[in-house]
C-alpha positions in Angstrom: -83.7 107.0 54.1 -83.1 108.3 50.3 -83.6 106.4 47.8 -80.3 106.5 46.4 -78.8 105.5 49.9 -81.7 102.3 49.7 -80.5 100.9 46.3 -76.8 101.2 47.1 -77.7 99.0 49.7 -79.9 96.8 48.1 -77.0 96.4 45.4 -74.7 95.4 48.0 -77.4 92.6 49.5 -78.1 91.3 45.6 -74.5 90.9 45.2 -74.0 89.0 48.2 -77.0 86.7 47.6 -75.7 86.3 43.7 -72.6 85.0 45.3 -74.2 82.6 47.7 -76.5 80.9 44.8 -73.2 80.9 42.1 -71.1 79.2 44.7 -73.9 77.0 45.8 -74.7 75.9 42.7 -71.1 75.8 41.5 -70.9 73.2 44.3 -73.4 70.8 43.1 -71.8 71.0 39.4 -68.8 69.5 41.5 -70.8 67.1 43.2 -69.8 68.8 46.6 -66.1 69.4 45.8 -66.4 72.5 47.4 -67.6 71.4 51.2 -63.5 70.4 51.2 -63.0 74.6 51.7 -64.8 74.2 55.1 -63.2 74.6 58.2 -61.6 71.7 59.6 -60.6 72.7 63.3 -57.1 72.4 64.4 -55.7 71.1 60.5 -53.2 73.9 59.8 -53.9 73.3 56.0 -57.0 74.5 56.5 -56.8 77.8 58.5 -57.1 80.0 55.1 -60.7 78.4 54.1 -61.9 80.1 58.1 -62.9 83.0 54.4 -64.4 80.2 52.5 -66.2 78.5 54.4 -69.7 81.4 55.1 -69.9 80.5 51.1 -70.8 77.1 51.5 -74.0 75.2 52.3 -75.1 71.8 52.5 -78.3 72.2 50.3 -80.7 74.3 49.2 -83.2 74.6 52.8 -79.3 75.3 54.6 -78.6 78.1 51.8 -82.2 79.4 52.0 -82.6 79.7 55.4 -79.2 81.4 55.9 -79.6 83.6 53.0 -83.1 85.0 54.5 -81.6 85.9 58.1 -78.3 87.3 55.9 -80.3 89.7 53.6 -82.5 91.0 56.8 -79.5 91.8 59.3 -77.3 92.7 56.2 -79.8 95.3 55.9 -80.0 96.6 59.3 -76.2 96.9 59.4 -76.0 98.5 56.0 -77.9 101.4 57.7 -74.5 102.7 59.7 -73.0 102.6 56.1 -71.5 100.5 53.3 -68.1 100.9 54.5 -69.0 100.0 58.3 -71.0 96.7 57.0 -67.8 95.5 55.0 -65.6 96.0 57.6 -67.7 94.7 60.1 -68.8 91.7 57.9 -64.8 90.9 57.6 -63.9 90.8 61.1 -67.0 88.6 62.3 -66.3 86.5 59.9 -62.0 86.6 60.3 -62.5 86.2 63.8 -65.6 83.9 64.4 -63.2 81.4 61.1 -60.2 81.6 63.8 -62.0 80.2 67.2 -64.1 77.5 65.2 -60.8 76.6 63.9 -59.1 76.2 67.2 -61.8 74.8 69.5 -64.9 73.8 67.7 -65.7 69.9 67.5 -63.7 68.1 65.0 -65.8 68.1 62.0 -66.3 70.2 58.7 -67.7 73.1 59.2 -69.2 75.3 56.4 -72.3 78.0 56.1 -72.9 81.4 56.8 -74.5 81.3 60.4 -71.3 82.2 62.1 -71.2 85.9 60.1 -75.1 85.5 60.6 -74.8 85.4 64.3 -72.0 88.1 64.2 -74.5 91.0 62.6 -77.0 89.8 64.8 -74.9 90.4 68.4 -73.3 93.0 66.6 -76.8 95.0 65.8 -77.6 94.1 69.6 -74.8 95.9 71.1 -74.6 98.6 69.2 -78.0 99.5 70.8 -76.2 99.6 74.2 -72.7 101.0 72.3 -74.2 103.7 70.2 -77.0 104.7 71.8 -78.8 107.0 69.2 -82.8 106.6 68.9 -82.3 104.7 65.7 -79.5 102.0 67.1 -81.9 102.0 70.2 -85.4 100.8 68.3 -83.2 98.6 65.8 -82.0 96.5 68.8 -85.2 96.4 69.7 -86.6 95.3 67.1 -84.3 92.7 66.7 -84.1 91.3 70.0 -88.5 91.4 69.8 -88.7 89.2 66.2 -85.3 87.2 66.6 -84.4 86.8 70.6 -84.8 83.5 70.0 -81.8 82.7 68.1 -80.0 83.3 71.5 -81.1 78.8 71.6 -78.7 78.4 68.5 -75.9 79.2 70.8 -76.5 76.2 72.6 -75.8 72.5 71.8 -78.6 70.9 70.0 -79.0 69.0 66.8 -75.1 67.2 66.4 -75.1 67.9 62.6 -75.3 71.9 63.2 -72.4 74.0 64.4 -73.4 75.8 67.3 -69.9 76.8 67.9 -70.7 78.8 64.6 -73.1 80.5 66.3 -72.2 81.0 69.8 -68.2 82.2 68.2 -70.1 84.5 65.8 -72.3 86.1 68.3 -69.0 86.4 70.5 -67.3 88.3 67.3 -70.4 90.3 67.0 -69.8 91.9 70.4 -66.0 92.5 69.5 -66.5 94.1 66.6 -69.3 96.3 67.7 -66.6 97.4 70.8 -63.3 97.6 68.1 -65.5 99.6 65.9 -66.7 102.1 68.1 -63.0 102.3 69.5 -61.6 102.7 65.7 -63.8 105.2 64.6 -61.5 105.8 61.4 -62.4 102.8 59.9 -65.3 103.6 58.8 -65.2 107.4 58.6 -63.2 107.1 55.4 -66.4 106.9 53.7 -68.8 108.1 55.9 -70.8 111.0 54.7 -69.2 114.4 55.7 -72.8 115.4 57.1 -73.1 115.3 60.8 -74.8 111.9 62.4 -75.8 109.8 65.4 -73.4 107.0 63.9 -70.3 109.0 62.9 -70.6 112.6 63.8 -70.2 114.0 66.9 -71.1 112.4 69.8 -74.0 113.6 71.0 -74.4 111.6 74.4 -73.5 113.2 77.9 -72.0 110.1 78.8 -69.0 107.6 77.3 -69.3 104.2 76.8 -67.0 102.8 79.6 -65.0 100.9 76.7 -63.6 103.7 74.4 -60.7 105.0 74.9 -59.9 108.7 76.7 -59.4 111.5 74.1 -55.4 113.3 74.9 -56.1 116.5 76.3 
């Protein structure tokens, strides 16, 4: 990795994390105005905060425990490209917002563990998707130091949203698929250089999902 491609990405991380302590703390000075912009399932006034709510956290341990597993998987995604993160960052987070707010429990719902979730599954598949040595040992290494975040999909504690979790792990997979599908997307900005990630392909076989080339 060259060092100018490692503090691009590190700005990218810093801002997100500056915007995650401003907000948070931006909440307090309201004395929790704020939690009102969390999803609220099934209130049709409410659809448009399914962008608000990853912003917001309960307290400090909530923020600080989200913002660790954020600035690690940010990270790993970041390494298929700024462009492919935001992208990918949008739609976990569009479409993880949309099923919480149709069938999750009826409560508020607010944090980032839903878009957490999402680069997780998504770093997963792309391991199976991609294919290329570094995707491959990424996966790996996620699945080896966080597998066991597969538990948060599950019901546990009543005050955490595991549909959060188990919708943002599902958008994780979709994106990974509608990415590698839409290539475009993120070959606006892609470097011109050839690569595992955005080049040509350089795998004998085609993932069964991506669609057949006109001939």
């Amino acid at each position: 990795m060259k060092i100018p491609d490692l503090i691009e990405r590190l700005k990218v991380i810093a801002i997100l994390c500056g915007l995650l302590v401003v907000v948070h703390f931006a909440n307090l000075l309201s004395g929790g105005y704020l939690n009102s912009y969390g999803i609220e399932p099934r209130e049709f006034d409410s659809i448009y905060t399914i962008f608000f709510a990853p912003w917001l956290h309960g307290d400090l341990t909530h923020l600080g425990n989200n913002m660790l597993a954020l600035v690690v998987f940010s990270f790993l995604c970041l390494l298929n490209g700024r462009r492919y993160f935001l992208v990918a960052s949008f739609l976990i987070i569009a479409i993880t917002g949309i099923l919480v707010w149709l069938f999750a429990r009826d409560a508020l719902h607010i944090g980032a563990s839903g878009w957490i979730f999402g680069l997780w599954s998504l770093i997963i598949a792309l391991g199976w998707i991609e294919r290329s040595v570094r995707n491959i040992v990424v996966a790996l290494g996620v699945v080896f130091f966080y597998g066991g975040m597969v538990v948060g999909v599950l019901p546990t504690t009543g005050f955490i949203s595991f549909e959060s979790h188990l919708f943002g792990a599902i958008a994780g997979i979709i994106t990974a698929i509608f990415l590698e599908r839409n290539r475009e997307l993120v070959l606006a900005t892609a470097a011109r250089r050839p690569s595992l990630e955005f080049g040509k392909s350089r795998r004998p076989w085609r993932f069964p999902f991506r669609r057949q080339k006109d001939r």
